[in-house]
N, C-alpha and C positions, 0 to 999 in steps of 0.2 A: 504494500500500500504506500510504505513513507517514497518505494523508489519511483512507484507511476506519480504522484504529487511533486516528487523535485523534474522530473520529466516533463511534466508540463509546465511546471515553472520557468525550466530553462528554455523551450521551446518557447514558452508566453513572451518572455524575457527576448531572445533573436528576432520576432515580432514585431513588437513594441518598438525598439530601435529601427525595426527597419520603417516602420509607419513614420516614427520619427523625423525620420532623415529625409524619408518622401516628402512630408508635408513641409519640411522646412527648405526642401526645394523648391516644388512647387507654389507655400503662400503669398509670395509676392508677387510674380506672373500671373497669378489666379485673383489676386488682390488689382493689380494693374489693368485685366481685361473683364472681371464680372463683378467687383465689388469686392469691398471688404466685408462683408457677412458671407460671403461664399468660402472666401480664405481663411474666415473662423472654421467654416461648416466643416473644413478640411480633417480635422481634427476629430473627424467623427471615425477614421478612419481606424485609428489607435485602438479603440475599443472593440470597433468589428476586427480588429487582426484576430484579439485574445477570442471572442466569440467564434470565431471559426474555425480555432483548435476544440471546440468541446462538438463540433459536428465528427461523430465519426468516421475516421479515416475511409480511404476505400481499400476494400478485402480484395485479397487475390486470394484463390483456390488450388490448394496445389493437394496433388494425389499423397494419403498416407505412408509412409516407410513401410513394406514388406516385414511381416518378422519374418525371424531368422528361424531355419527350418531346425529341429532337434538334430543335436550332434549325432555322429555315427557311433554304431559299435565299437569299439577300439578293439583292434585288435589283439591278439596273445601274442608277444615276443618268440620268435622263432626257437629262440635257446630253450630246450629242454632241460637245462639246469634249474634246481629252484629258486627262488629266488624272496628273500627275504624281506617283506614290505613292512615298512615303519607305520602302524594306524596313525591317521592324520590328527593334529592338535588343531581341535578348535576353540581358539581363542576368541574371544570378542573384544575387538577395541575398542575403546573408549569415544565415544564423538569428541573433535578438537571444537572447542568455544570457540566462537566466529564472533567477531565485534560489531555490531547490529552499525556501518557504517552508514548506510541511507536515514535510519532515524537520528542517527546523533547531527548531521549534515541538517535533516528538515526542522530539527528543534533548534539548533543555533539560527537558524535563516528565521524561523518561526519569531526566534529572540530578540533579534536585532528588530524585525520587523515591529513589534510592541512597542520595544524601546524609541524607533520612531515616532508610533503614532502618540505616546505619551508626548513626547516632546513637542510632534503640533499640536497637542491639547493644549501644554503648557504657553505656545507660543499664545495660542488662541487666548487664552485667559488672560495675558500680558495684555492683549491688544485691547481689549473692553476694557479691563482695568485702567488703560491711557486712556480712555475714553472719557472716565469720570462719570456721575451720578445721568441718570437718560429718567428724562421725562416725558412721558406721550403729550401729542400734541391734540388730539381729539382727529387727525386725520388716521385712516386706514393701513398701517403698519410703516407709521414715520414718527419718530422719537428725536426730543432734542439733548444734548449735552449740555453741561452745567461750564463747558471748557472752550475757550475760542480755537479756531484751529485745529478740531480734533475730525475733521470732515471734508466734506461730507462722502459716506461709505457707507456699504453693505456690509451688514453682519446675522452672521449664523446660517444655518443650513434648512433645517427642517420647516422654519417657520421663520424667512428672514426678513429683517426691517432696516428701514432706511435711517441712518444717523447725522444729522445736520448736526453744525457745529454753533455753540453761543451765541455769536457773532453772526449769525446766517444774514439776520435782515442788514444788519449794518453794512457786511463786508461787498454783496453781493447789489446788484440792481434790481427792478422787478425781473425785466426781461432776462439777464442771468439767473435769476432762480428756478424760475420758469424752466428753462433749460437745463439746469442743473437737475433739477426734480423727473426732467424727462428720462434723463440718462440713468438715473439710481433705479426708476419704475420700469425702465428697458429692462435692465438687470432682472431686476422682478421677475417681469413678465416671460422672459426665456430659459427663468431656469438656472442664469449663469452662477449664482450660487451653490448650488447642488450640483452643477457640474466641478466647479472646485473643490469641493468636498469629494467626489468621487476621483479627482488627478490627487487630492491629497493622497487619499488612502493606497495609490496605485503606488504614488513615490514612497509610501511606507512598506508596502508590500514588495516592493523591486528594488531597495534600497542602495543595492550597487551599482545599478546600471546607471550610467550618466546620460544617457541619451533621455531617460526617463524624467533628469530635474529638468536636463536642457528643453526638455520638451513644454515640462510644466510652467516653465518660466516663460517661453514664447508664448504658448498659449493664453498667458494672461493680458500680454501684449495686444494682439488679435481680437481676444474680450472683449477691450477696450474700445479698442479702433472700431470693432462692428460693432459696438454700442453707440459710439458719436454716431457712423455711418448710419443706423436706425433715427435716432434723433434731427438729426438734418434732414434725412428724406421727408421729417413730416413738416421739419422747420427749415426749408431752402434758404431763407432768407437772412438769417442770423448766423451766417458764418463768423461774421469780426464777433460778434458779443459772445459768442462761443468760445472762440478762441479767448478772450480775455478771459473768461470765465475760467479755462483751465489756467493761466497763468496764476491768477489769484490764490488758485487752490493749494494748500497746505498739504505736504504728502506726508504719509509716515515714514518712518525707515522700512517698516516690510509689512507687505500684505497679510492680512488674516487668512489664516489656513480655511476658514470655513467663508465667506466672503469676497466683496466684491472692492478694490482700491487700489490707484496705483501708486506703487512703492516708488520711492526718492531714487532704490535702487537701480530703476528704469529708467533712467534720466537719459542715457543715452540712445534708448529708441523715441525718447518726447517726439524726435525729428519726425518718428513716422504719423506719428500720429495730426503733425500741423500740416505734411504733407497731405495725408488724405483729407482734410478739410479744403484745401485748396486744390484740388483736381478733383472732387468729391462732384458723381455724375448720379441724377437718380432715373436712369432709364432702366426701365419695367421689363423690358425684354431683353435687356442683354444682360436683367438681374438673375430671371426666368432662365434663359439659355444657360447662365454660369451654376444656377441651381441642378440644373439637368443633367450637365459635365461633371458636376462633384459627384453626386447622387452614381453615374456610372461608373464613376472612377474606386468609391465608393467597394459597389457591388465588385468589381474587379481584383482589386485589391484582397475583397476577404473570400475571394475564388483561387484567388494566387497561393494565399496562406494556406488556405484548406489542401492543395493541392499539394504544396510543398512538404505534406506531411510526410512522410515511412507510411507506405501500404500495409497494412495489416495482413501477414499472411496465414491462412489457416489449411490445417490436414484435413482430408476427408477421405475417409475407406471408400471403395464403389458404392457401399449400401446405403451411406451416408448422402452420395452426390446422388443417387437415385432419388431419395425420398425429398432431394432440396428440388431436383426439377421436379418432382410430382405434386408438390406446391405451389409451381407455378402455372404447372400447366392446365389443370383441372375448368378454369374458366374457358379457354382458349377447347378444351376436349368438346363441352358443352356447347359452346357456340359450332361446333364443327355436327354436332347432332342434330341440333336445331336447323344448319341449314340444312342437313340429310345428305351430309359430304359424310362418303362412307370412306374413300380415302384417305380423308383427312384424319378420318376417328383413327383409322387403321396405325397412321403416321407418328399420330403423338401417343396412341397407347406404346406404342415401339420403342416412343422416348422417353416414356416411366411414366405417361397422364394416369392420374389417381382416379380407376373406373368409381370409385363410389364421391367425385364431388357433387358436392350439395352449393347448386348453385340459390342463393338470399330469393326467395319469391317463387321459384321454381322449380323445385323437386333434384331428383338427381338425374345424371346423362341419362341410364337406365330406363327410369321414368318418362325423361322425353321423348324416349326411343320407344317405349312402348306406346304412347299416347298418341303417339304420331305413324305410327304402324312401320314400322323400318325393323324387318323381321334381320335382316342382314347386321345392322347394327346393334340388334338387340344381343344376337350368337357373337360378334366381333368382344363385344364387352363382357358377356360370360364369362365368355371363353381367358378372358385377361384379370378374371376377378371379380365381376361387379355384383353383390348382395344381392338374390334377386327377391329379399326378405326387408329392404330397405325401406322404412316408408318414413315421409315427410307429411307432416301434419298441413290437411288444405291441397296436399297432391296426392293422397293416399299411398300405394304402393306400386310396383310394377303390374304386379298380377291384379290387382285392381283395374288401373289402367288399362289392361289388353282384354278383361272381359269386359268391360265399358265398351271397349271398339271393337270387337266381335272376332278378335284376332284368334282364331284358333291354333294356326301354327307357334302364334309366340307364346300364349297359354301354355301349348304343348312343352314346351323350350327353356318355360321359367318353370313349370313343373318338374322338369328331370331333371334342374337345376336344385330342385332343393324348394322352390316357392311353398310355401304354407296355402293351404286349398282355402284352409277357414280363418284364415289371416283377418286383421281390423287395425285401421287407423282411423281415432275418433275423427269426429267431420266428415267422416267416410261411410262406405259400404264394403261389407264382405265381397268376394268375387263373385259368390253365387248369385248375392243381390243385384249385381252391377247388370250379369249377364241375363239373368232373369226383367230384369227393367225393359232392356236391349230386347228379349224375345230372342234371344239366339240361342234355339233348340241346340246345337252341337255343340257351344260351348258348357251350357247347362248340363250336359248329360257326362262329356269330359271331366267336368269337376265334379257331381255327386259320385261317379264310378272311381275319383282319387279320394274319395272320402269325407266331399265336403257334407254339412250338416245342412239338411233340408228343413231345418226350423229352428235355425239361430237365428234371430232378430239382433237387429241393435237399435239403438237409437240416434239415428241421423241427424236431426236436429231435435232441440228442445220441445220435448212434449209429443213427438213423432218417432214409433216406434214402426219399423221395418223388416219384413221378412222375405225371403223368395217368392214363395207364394202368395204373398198381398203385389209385391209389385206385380207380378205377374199377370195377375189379373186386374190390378188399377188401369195396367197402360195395355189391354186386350189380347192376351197374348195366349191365347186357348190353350195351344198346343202344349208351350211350357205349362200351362197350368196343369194340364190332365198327365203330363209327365212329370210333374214334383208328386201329383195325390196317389200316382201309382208308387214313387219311392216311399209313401209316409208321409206327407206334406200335410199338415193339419191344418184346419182355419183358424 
């Protein structure tokens, strides 16, 4: 168990780096021709790599190893001298301890990884605590600080709120708040919090790989940028006061692990971010188009991974790979009965088709063969196996079936097969009833001569009780009638 979990780990791990490396390729080109929320989008990438190592690999099939045939008789030594044999010591050795090295490996990774996420707990707890005493403001998950400067920023994950800083009204204009308020409620609105909180837990989880911080650290960059890029598209107009607005802004030393803020430490990508306000385009179709190209890039990407797995190879004895295609083939038999393709039946019974499937709604091949009178396909499927005692509730049985259709010869055929004369599948009728209903004098006389009972009833449907001899005579059928009263047929 501890060594398939480091297994995936490390495979999770070559992944990640590589989504990595992709997206940090591509988000600027991606950024430059479809927008900067497409170049976030990218980043969606990362996640589906890991998702698509938990799709099962794909199987190869390979044939079982042969055992080894029993050894021969050994022969007597030619020398007719005797010869003195030492009876053999059997010893048993001791098993040598083996050092459980995959568990001691997935508990230190397991350790470090804790040790991690304590620490952005702790980081997390520093960061509120700078924040000072938060008062709600009576608006809808916006809280103010008792501290000038402490904002304005997204915090917490599960249930996160906006934090204005003391100073809001003074520092800020109307129309930069305004703005300000749109970019914290973007945040909101997408989630970006909770996405942070899930790159945290990954960089605690992945804690040596560096493509993993390197990634989280761009990522927040991106955030950002497709958060202005939201807010602009709905306020074109307000580039300068926007831009002021970020200059004003007071940054921390580092972002909250569970939240939304840009860190002092960023300072050298601010560039990107004033560029995109100033090239910043809100055309709808070439937002559209760049959404479509991530989206496929997207799906490719976690086809590539999937792909890139180790095949799964598995042994299979003959009798094994017999019974995996007779599982598949069993729809494919039925549909070949149905159209009354006798060579096809012939084909796939040859290639292991499992004569007794039970196709959902329709009885079994068997069953359709009789019902449909294909006296050929009925002997093809005996003859390969198929139950001719098999019945499905709402199709009755085979031999149901063939005296329903007056079938005498396949009567005959599921009888030396084995068929039961006085067989019942509720919802149904006995054979004798069926052919008795039908008026077919030969089949009637064929099945009481194998024994069936000339005054078994059943009851067909509710409150309706049924015999040879009642049908027989409900649907006019003299002849059967005078030949069930000569076997004993009572009223």
């Amino acid at each position: 168990m501890a060594a398939d979990i480091l297994l995936f780990l490390g495979k999770a791990n070559i992944a990640l780096a590589a989504a990595v490396l992709l997206v940090l390729a591509l988000r600027r080109p991606v950024r430059k021709a479809f927008g900067a929320r497409n170049a976030y989008a990218l980043w969606l990438i990362a996640p589906l790599s890991i998702l698509a190592l938990l799709i099962p690999a794909r199987t190869v099939v390979l044939p079982a190893p042969a055992l080894a045939s029993p050894a021969a008789v050994i022969a007597a030594p030619s020398s007719s001298e005797p010869r003195l044999v030492a009876p053999a010591m059997s010893q048993k050795t001791p098993p040598t301890p083996t050092i459980p090295l995959g568990e001691i490996a997935l508990g230190l990774w397991l350790l470090v990884a804790f040790g991690g996420l304590i620490l952005q707990v702790e980081r997390q707890r520093r960061f509120v605590r700078s924040l000072g005493a938060l008062t709600l403001t009576g608006e809808d998950r916006l809280v103010r600080s008792d501290r000038p400067g402490v904002g304005p920023a997204v915090i917490g994950a599960l249930t996160p709120c906006v934090v204005l800083p003391a100073d809001f009204d003074r520092q800020y204009t109307p129309e930069e708040q305004a703005l300000i308020l749109a970019h914290e409620r973007n945040h909101l609105a997408v989630g970006d919090a909770q996405i942070n909180a899930v790159v945290t837990g990954l960089q605690c989880l992945f804690w040596f790989n560096p493509f993993v911080h390197l990634g989280a650290a761009t990522l927040r960059i991106d955030q950002e940028i497709a958060c202005d890029a939201a807010v602009l598209a709905r306020h074109p107009k307000t580039r300068r006061a926007y831009g002021e607005a970020m200059l004003k802004t007071q940054l921390a030393a580092c972002a909250p692990p569970m939240g939304c803020h840009w860190p002092a430490s960023a300072n050298k990508q601010l560039k990107e971010r004033f560029t995109m306000l100033t090239h910043h385009q809100t055309n709808r179709h070439r937002h559209l188009a760049g959404a479509v190209a991530v989206a496929v890039l997207g799906l490719a990407t976690t086809a590539a991974a999937w792909a890139a797995q180790p095949a799964q190879t598995v042994q299979q004895t003959p009798d094994e790979a017999r019974r995996a295609v007779a599982r598949h083939l069993g729809q494919p038999l039925y549909d070949a009965v149905e159209r009354k393709d006798l060579r096809s039946v012939r084909e796939l019974i040859a290639l292991g088709a499992n004569p007794n499937y039970i196709a959902r709604g329709d009885g079994s091949a068997l069953i359709q063969a009789t019902r449909s009178g294909q006296a050929d396909v009925v002997r093809a499927l005996l003859a390969a196996g198929a139950d001719p005692n098999l019945g499905v509730r709402g199709d009755g049985n085979p031999l149901i079936q063939a005296s329903l259709a007056g079938r005498l010869d396949i009567v005959q055929a599921l009888v030396e097969r084995g068929a039961n004369v006085d067989s019942f599948v509720p919802g149904d009728e006995t054979p004798l009833i069926g052919a008795a209903r039908r008026g077919d004098l030969a089949v009637v006389k064929y099945l009481v001569e194998r024994g069936a009972d000339v005054n078994r009833a059943v009851v067909a449907n509710p409150g309706e009780m049924r015999s040879p001899l009642g049908m027989a005579r409900k649907n006019g059928h003299g002849a059967v009638v005078s030949y069930l009263k000569s076997r004993g047929a009572r009223d």
